[in-house]
C-alpha positions as a Python dict, from the first residue, in 0.01 Angstrom:
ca = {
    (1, 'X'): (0, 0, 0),
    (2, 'X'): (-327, -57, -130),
    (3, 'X'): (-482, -287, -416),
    (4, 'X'): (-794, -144, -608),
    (5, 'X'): (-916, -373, -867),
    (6, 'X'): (-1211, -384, -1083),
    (7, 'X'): (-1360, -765, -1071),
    (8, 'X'): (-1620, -752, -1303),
    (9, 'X'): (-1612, -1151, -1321),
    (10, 'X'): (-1812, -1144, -1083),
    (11, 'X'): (-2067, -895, -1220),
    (12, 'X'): (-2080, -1134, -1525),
    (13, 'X'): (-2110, -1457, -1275),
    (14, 'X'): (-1780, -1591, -1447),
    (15, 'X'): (-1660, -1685, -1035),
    (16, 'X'): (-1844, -1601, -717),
    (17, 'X'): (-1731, -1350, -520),
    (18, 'X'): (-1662, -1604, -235),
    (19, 'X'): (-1404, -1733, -438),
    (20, 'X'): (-1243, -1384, -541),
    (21, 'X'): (-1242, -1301, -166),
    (22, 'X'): (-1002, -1630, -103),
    (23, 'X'): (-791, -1637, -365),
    (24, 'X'): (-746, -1249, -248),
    (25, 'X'): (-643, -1381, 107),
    (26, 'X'): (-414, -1627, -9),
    (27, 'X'): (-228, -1327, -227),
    (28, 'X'): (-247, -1146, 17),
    (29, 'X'): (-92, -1402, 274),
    (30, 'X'): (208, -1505, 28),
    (31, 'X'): (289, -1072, 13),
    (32, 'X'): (265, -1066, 362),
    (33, 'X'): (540, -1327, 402),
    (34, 'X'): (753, -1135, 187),
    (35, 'X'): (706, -827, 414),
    (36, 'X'): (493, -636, 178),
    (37, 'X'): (197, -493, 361),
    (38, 'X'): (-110, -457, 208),
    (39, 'X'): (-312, -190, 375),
    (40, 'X'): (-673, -305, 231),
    (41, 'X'): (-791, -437, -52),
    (42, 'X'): (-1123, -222, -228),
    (43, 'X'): (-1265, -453, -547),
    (44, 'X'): (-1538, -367, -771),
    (45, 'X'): (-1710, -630, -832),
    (46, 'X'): (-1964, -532, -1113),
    (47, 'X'): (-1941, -560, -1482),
    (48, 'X'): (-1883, -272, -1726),
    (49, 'X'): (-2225, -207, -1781),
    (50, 'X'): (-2364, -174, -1428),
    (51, 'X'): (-2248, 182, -1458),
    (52, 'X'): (-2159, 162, -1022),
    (53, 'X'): (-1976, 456, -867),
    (54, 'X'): (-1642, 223, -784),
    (55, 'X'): (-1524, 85, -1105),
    (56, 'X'): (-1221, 224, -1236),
    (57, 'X'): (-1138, 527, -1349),
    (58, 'X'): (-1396, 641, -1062),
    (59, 'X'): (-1195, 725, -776),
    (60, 'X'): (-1471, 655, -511),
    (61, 'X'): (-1219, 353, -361),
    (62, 'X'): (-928, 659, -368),
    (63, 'X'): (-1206, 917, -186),
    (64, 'X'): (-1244, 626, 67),
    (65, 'X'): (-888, 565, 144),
    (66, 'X'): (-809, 929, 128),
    (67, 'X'): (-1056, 965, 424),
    (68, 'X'): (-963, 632, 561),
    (69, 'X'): (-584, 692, 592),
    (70, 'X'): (-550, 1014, 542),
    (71, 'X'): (-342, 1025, 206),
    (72, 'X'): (-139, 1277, 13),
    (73, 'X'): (-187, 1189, -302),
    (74, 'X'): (110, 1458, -427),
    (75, 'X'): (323, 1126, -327),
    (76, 'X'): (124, 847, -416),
    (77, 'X'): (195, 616, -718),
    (78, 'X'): (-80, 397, -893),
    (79, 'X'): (60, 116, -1109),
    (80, 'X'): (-140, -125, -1315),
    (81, 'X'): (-124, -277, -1638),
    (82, 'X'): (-531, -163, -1763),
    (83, 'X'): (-583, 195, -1900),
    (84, 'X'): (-830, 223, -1609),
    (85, 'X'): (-550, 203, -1367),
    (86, 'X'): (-344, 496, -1491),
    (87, 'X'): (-659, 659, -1594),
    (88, 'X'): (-751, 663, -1221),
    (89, 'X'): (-399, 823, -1188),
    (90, 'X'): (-492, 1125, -1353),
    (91, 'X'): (-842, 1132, -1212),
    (92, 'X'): (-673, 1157, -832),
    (93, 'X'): (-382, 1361, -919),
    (94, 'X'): (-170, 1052, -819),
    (95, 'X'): (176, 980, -1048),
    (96, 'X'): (71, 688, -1314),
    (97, 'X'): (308, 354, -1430),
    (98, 'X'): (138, 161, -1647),
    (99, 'X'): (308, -188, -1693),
    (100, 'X'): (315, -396, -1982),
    (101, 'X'): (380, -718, -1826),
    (102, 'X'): (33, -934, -1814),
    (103, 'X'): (-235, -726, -1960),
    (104, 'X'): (-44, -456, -2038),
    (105, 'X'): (108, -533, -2326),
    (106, 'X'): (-212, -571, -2529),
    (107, 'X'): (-326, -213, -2423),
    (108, 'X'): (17, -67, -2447),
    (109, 'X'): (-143, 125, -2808),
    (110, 'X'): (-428, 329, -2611),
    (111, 'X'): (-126, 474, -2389),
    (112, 'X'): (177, 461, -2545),
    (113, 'X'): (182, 822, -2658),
    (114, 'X'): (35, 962, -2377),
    (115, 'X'): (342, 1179, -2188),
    (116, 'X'): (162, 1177, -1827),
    (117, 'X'): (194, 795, -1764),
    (118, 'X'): (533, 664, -1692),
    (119, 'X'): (596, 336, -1862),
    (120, 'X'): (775, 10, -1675),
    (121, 'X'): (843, -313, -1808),
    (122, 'X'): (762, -517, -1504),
    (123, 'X'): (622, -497, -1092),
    (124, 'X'): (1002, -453, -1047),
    (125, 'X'): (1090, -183, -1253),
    (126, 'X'): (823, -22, -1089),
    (127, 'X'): (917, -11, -768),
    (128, 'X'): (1249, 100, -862),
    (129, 'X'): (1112, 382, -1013),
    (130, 'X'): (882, 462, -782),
    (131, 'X'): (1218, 468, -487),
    (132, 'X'): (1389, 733, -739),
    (133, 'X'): (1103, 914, -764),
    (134, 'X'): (1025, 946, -381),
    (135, 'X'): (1346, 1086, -304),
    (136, 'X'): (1284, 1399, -546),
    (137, 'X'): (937, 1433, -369),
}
């Protein structure tokens, strides 16, 4: 598994990036003690306007892993609750679940009709989905 994120918070100087890089570890610490593995992290830190090659819907942090880890993307899932994330979905060729817990719900209108995203209620949902799903791969 993989987090990509778009941080542009720090762009704007709303936190430093030190502090996005240790709140990250301590996520990342508390998933790890649950057994889910985070393979890397890739973060964008720059704000919409910087026009940078990594913010989502650009799939340079995808290209990267691909490379990286060697992924088939024919059986990867993205899930995120920003049109970016399921927009970067259908850049890849990756299967797309938007969520409409947190963020989600507010941008639930730019999506809603579109038939390529799958929809989910919650993280959970999700990953239930995304089990059914991997058997018919």
């Amino acid at each position: 598994m993989f987090i990509i994120t778009n941080q542009a918070g720090i762009g704007k100087g709303n936190f430093k990036e030190s502090e996005f890089l240790k709140f990250n570890k301590q996520y990342i610490d508390i998933l790890n003690k649950e057994s889910i593995r985070i393979e890397e992290v890739f973060y964008c830190p720059h704000s919409e306007n910087d026009n940078c090659i990594c913010r989502k819907p650009k799939t340079y942090f995808v290209d990267v892993a691909i490379k990286k880890y060697n992924l088939n993307l024919k059986k990867s899932f993205i899930v995120g609750g920003h049109p970016s994330d399921v927009e970067l979905g259908s850049n890849t060729g990756m299967k797309s679940i938007f969520l409409i817990t947190g963020h989600g719900s507010k941008h639930l209108h730019e999506i809603k009709n579109n038939r390529q995203y799958l929809i989910s209620e919650n993280i959970f949902d999700a990953a239930l989905l995304i089990l059914k799903m991997k058997k018919q791969i």
